[in-house]
Backbone bond lengths (Angstrom), bond angles and torsions (degrees), N, CA, C in turn:
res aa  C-N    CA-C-N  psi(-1)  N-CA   C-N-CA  omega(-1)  CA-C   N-CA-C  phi
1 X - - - 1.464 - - 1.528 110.95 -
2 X 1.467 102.35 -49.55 1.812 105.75 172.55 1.694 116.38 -45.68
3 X 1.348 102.97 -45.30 1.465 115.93 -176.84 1.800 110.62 -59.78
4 X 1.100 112.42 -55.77 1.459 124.05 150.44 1.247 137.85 -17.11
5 X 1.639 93.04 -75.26 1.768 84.99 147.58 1.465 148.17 -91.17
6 X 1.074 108.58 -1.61 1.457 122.68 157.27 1.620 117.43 -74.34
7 X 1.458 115.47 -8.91 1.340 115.31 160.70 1.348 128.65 -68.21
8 X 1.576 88.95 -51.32 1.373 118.44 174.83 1.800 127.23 -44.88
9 X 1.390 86.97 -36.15 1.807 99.97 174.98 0.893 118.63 -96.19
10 X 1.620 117.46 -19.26 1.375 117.39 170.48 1.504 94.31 -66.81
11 X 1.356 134.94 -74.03 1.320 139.87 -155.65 1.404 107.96 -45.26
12 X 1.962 119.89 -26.64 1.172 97.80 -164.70 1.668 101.72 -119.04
13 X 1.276 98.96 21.83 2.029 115.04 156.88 1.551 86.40 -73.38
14 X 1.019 121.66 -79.96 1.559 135.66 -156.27 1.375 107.06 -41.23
15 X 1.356 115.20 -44.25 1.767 119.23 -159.83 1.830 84.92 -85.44
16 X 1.098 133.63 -40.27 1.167 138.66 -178.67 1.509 122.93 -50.49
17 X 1.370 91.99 -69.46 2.033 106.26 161.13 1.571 99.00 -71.50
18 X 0.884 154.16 -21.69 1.795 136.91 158.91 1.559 122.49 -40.86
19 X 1.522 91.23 -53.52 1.815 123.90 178.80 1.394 114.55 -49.56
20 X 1.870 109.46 -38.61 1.487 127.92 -173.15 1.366 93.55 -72.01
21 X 1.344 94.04 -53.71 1.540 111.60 -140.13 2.162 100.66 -44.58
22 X 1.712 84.69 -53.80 1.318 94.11 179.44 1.466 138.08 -80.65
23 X 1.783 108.84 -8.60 1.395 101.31 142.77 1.423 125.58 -62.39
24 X 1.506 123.93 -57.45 1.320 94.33 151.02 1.299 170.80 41.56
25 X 1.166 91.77 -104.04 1.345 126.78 174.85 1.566 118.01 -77.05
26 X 1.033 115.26 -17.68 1.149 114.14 178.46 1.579 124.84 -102.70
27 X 1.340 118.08 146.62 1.220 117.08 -154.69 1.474 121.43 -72.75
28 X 1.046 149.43 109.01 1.800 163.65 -134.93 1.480 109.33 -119.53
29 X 0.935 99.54 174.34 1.644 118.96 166.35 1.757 104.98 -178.72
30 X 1.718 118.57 124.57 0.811 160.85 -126.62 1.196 108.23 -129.96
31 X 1.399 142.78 100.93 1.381 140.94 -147.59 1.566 114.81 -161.48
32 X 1.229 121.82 159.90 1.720 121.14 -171.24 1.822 106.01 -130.66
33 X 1.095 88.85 141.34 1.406 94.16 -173.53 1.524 113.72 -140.35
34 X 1.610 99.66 121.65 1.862 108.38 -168.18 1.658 111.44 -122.46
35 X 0.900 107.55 123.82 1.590 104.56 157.36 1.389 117.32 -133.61
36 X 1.348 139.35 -175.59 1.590 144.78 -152.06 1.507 109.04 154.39
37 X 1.775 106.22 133.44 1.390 102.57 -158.11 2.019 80.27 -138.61
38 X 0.878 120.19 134.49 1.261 129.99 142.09 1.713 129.93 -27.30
39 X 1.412 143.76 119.95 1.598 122.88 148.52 1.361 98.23 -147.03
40 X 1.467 118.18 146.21 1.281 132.71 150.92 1.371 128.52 -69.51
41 X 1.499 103.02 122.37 1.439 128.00 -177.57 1.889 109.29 -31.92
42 X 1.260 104.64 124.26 1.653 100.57 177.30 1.683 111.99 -136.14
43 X 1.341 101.07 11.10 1.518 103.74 162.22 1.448 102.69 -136.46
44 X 1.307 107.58 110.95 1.484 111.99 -176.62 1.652 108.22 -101.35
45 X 1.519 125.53 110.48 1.730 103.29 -170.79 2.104 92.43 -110.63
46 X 1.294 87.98 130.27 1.607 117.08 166.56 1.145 123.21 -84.95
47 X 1.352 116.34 137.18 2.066 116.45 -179.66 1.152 85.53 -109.59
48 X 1.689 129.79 146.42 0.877 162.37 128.28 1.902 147.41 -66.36
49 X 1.016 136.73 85.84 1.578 113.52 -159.31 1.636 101.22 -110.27
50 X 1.276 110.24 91.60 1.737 109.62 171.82 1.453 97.78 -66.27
51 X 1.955 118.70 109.91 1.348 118.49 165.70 1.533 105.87 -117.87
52 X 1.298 131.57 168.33 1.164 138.14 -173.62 1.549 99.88 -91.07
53 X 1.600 123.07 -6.95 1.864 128.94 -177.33 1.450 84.46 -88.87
54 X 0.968 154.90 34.06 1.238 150.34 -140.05 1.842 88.49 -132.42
55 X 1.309 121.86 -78.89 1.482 137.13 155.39 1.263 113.74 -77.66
56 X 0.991 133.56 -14.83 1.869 137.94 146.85 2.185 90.82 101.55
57 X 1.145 84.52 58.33 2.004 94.72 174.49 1.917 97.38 83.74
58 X 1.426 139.39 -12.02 1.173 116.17 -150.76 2.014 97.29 -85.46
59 X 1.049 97.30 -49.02 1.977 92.17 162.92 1.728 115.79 -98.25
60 X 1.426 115.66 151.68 0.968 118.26 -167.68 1.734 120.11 -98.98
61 X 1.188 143.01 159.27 1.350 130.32 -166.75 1.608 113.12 -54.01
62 X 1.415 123.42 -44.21 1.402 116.09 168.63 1.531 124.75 -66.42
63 X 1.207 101.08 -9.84 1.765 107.51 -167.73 2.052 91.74 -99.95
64 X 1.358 106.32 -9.24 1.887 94.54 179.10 1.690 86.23 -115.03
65 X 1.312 123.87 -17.56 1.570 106.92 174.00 1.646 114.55 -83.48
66 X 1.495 131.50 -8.91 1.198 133.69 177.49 1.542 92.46 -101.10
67 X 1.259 144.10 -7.18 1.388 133.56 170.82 1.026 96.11 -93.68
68 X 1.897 138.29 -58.89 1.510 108.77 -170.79 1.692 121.95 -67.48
69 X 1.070 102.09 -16.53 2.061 107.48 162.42 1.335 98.32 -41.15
70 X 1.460 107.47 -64.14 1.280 105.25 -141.65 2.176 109.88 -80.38
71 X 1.325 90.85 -11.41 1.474 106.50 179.67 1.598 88.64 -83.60
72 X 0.881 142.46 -72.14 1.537 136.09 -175.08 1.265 120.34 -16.50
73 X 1.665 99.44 -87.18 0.908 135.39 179.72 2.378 104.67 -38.40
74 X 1.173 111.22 -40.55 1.216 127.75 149.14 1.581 117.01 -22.27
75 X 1.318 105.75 -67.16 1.811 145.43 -156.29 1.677 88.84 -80.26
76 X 1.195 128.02 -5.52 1.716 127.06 177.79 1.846 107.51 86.02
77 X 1.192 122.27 3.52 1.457 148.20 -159.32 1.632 94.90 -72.91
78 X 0.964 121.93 131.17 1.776 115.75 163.88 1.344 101.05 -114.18
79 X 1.197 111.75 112.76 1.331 140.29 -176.20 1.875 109.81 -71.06
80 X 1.169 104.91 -28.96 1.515 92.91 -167.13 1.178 106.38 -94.85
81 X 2.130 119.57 -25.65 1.434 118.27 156.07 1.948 112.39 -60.93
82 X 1.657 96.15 -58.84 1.861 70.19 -157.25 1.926 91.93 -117.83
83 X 0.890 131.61 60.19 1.676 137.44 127.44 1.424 120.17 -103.28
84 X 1.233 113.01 124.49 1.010 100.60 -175.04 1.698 106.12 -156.67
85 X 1.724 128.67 137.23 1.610 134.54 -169.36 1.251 124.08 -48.86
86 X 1.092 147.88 106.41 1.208 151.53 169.54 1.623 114.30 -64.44
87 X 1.342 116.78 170.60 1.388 115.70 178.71 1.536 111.94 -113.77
88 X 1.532 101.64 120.28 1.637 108.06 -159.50 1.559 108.05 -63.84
89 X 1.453 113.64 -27.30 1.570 93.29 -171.39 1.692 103.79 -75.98
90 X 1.316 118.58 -30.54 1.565 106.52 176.29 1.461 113.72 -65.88
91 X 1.470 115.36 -28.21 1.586 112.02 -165.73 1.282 112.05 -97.59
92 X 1.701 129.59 -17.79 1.219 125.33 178.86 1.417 115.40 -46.24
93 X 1.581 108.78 -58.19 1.033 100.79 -172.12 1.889 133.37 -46.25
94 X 0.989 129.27 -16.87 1.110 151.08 -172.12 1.425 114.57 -72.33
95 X 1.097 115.04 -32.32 1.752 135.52 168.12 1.470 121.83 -108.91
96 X 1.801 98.49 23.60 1.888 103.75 -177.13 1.625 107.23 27.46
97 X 1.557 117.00 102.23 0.987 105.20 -153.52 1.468 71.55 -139.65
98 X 1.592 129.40 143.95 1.392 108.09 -174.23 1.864 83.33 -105.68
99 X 1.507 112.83 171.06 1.401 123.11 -162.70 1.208 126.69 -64.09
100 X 2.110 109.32 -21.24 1.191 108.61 -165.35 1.705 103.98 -90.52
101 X 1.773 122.79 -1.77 0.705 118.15 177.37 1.818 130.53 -94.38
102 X 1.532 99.00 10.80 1.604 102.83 -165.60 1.632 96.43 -94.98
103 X 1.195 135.86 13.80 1.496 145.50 167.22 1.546 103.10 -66.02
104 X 1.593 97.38 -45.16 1.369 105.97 -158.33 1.962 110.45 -107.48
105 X 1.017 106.00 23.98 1.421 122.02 179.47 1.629 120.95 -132.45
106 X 1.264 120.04 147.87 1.425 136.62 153.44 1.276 131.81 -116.89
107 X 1.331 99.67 143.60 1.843 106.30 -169.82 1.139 88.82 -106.32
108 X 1.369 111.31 142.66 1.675 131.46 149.99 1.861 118.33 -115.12
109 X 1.295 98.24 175.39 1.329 111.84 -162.80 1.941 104.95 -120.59
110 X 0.848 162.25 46.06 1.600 134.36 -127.36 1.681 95.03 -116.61
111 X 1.575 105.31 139.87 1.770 102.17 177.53 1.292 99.97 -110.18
112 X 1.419 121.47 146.00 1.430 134.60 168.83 1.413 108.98 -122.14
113 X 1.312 128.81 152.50 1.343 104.25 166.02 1.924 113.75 -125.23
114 X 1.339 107.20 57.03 1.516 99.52 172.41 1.826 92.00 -168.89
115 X 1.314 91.92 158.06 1.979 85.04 177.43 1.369 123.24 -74.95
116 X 1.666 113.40 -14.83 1.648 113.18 -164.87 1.580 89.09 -74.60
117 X 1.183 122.78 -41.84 2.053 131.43 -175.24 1.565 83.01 -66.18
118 X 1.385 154.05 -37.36 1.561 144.86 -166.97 1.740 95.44 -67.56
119 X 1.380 108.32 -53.22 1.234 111.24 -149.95 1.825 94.23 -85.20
120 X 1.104 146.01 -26.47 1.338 148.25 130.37 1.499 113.35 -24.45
121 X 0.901 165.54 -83.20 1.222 174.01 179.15 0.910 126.25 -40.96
122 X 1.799 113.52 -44.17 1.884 121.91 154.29 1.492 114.71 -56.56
123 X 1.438 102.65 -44.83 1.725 99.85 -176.59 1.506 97.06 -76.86
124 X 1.405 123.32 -50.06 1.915 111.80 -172.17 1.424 101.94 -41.46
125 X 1.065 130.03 -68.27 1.301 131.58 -153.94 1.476 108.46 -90.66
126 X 1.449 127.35 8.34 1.523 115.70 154.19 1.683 93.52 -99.37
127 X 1.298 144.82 15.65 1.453 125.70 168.33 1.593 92.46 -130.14
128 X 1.440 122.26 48.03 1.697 138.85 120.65 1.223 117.13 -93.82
129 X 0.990 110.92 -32.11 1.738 130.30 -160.96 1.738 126.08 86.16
130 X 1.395 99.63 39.60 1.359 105.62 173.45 2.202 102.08 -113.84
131 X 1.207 94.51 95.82 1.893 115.38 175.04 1.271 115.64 -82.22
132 X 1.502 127.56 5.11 1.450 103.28 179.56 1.751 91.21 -133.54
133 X 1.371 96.74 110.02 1.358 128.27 161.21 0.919 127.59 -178.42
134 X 1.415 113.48 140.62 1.465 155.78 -107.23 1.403 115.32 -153.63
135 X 1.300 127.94 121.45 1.600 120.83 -179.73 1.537 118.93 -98.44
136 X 1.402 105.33 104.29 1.562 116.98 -155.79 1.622 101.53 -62.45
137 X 1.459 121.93 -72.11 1.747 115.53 170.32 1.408 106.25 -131.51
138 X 1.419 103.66 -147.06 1.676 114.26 -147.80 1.534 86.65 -144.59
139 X 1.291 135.94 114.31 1.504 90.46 147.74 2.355 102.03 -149.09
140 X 0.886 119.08 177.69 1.287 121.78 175.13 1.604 124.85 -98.22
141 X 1.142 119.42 149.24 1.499 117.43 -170.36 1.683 105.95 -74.66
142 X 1.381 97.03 -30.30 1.961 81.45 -172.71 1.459 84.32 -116.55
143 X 1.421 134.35 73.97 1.558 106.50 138.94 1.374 130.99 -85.86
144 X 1.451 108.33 -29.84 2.079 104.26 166.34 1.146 117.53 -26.39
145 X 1.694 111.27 -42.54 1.647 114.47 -133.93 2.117 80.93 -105.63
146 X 1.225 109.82 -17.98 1.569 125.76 -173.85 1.805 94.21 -72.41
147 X 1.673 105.01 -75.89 1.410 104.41 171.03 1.766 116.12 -21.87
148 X 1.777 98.22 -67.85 1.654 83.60 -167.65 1.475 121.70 -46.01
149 X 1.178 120.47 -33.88 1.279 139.10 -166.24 1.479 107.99 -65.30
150 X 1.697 113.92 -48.42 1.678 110.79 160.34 1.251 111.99 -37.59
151 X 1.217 110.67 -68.16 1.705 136.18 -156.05 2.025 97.49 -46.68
152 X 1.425 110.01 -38.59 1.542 93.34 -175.61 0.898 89.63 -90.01
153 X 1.475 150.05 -45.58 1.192 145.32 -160.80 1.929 115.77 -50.82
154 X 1.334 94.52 -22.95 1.730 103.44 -164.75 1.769 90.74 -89.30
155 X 1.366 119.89 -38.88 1.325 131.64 -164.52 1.837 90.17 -64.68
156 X 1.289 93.48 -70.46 1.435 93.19 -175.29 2.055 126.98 -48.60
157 X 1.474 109.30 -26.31 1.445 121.96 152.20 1.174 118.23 -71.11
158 X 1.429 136.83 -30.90 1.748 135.85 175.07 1.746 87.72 -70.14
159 X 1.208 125.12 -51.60 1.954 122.37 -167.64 1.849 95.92 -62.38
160 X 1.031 124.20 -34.22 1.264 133.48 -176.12 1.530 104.81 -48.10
161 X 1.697 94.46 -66.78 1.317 91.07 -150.45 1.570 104.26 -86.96
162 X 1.307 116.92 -17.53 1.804 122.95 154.61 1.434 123.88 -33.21
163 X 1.607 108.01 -39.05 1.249 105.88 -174.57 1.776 114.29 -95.08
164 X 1.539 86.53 -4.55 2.211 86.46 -175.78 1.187 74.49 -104.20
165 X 1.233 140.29 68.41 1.405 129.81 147.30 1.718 103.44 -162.24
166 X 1.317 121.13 11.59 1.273 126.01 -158.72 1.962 86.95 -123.08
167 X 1.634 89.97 -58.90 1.246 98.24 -176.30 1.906 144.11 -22.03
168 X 1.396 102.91 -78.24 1.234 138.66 143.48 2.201 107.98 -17.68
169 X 1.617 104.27 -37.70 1.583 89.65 -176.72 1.393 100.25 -130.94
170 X 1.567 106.20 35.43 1.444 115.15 156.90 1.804 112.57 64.42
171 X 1.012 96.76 15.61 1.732 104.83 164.66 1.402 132.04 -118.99
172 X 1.232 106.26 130.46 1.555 108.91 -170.94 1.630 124.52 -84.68
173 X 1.352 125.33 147.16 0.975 131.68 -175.33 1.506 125.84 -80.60
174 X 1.266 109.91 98.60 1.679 107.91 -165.05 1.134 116.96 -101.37
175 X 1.571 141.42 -168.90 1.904 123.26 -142.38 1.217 94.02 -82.03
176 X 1.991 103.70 175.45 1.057 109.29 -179.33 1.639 129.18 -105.92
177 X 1.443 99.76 139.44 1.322 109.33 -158.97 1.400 124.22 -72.66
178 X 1.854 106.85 -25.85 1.130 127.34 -167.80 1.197 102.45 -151.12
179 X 1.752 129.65 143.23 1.261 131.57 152.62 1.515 125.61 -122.49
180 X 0.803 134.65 131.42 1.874 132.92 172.35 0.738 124.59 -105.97
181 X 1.353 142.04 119.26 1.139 135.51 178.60 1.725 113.11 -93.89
182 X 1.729 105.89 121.45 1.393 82.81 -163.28 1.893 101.86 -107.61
183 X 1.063 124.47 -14.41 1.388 135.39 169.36 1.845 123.62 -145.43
184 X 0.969 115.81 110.67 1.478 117.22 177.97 1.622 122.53 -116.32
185 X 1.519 120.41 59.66 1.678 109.37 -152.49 1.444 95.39 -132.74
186 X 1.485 107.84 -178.17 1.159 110.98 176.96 2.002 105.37 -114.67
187 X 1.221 129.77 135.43 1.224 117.62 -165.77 1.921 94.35 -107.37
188 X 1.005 119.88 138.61 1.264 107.38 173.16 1.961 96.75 -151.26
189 X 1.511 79.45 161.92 1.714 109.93 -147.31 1.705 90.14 -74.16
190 X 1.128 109.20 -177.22 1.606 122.45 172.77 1.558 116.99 -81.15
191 X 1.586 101.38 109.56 1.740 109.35 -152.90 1.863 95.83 -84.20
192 X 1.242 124.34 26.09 1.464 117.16 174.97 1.903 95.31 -127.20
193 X 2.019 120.03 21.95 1.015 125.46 -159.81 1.537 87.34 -108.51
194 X 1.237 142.06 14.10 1.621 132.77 -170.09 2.326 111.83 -78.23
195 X 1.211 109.27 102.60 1.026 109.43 -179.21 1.429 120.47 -85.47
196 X 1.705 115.67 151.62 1.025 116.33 -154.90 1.366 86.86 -153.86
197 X 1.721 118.89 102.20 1.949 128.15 -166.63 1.503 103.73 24.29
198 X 1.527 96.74 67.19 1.321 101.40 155.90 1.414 111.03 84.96
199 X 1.178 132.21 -54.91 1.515 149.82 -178.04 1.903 107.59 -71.27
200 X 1.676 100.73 139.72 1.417 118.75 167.36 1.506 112.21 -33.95
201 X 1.237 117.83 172.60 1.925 126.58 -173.97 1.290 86.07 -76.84
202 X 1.787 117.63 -42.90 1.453 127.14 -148.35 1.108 116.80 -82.99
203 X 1.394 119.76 -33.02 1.188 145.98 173.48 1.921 121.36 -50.31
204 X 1.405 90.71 -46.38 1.245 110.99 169.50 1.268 125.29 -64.74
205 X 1.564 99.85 -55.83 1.680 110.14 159.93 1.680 122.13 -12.83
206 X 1.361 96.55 -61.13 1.091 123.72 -161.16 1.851 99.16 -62.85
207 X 1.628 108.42 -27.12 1.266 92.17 -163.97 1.735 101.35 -126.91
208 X 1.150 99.65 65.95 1.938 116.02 -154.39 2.307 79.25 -95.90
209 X 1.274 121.93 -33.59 1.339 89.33 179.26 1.783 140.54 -24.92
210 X 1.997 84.20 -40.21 1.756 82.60 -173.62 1.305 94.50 -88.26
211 X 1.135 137.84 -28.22 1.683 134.91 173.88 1.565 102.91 77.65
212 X 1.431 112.56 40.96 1.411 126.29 166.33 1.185 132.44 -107.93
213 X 1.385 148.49 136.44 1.186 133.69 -134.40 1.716 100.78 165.49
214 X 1.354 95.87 141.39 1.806 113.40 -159.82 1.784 95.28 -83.39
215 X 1.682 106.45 107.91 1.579 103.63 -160.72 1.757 88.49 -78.66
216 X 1.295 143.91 23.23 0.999 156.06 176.35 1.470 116.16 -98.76
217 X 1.271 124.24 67.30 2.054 113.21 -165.50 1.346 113.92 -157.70
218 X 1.107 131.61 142.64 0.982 135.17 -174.44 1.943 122.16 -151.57
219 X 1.132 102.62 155.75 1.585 120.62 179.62 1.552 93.03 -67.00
220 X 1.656 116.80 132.94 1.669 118.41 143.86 1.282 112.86 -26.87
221 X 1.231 120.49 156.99 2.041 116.04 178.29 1.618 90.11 -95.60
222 X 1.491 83.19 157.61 1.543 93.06 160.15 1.533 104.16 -80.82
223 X 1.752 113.78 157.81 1.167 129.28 150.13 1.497 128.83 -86.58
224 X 1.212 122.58 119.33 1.576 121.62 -167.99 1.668 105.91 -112.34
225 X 1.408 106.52 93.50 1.410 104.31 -161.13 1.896 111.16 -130.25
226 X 1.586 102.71 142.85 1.280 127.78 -175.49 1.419 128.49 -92.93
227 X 1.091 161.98 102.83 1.252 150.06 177.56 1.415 115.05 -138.60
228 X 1.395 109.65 108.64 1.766 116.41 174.41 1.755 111.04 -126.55
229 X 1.172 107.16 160.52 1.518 127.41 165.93 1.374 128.12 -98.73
230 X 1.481 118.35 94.86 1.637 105.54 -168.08 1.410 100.31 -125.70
231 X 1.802 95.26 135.52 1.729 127.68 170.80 1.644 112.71 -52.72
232 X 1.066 157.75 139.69 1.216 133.19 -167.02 1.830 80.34 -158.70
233 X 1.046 133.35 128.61 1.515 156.19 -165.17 1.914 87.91 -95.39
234 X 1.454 95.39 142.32 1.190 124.71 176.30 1.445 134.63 -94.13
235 X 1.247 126.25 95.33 1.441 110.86 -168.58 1.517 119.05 -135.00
């Protein structure tokens, strides 16, 4: 029985290293394939910190969290879909907040999805008197479905460039033997980078009295980008 199975593994080392042997062995061509598509950010998510240092004790945390509701909600915002509480010990940190003051504070979460509603929302809520907010990320509703779309797109540029290199010595490019994927991500710009005539998101904030503002603005795009290495057999 021992003998048996020690046949058995021998036979299937052998059929195993055969399998190598003859990918291998066989004649390849080795190629890179990139694509990358542009989109503008359409879920923009905002941190919020309703603190009472905010007016320095003169309104109290429920009395600046029922005013920025009500400033939102103003802004066309549905508050009960996309505002929503964050958890202060993860989010304090984010607004250097020293410890004895997160008793007396609330974090929020709020989604918008375009920058002119970004740039509304910094100024609404610095003319309540709530100043510390912050634009947590960037991101788009269809990038999964964006990714896949790189991903053939790069396949179909690696077959591209297989064949302007196949061409020319009269050999054709037959399936592929191997694929790598060597980058599949989305790269996106610095989400506290939204300009407004020239000047910071924050900057502006600061100067929400005249409540004027370039209805012309936008977030950096994300980059939605592909890059693989594919084996492509020679025939």
């Amino acid at each position: 029985m021992k003998k048996i199975l020690l046949l058995a593994i021998i036979l299937t080392s052998i059929t195993t290293f055969s399998q190598e042997k003859n990918f291998i062995d066989q004649p390849y061509l080795e190629v890179q394939g990139k694509a990358d598509t542009l989109v503008t950010p359409n879920r923009i998510y905002i941190d919020v910190l309703v603190s009472e240092k905010d007016t320095k004790g003169k309104k109290s945390v429920e009395e600046l969290e029922s005013e920025m509701l009500a400033k939102l909600k103003s802004l066309g915002i549905d508050t009960e879909k996309n505002v929503t509480m964050q958890d202060m010990m993860s989010n304090f940190k984010k607004f250097f907040l020293k410890q004895t003051d997160i008793q007396k504070a609330k974090s929020y979460s709020i989604l918008v999805y375009d920058a002119k509603t970004t740039a509304k929302v910094f100024i609404g809520l610095e003319e309540v008197g709530i100043s510390n907010v912050r634009i947590d990320k960037l991101e788009h509703s269809e990038e999964k479905k964006l990714q896949l779309v790189m991903n053939s797109k790069a396949m179909e540029n690696a077959k591209a460039n297989a064949l302007s290199f196949t061409k020319p010595l009269g050999q054709n490019v037959g399936k592929a033997l191997l694929v790598i994927q060597n980058q599949s991500v989305a790269y996106r710009g610095n989400a506290n980078q939204i300009r407004i005539r020239g000047l910071a998101l924050q900057e502006v904030a600061y100067k929400s009295k005249s409540s004027e503002y370039n209805e012309n603005i936008e977030f950096e795009k994300i980059t939605i980008a592909s890059d693989i290495n594919v084996r492509f057999a020679l025939e």
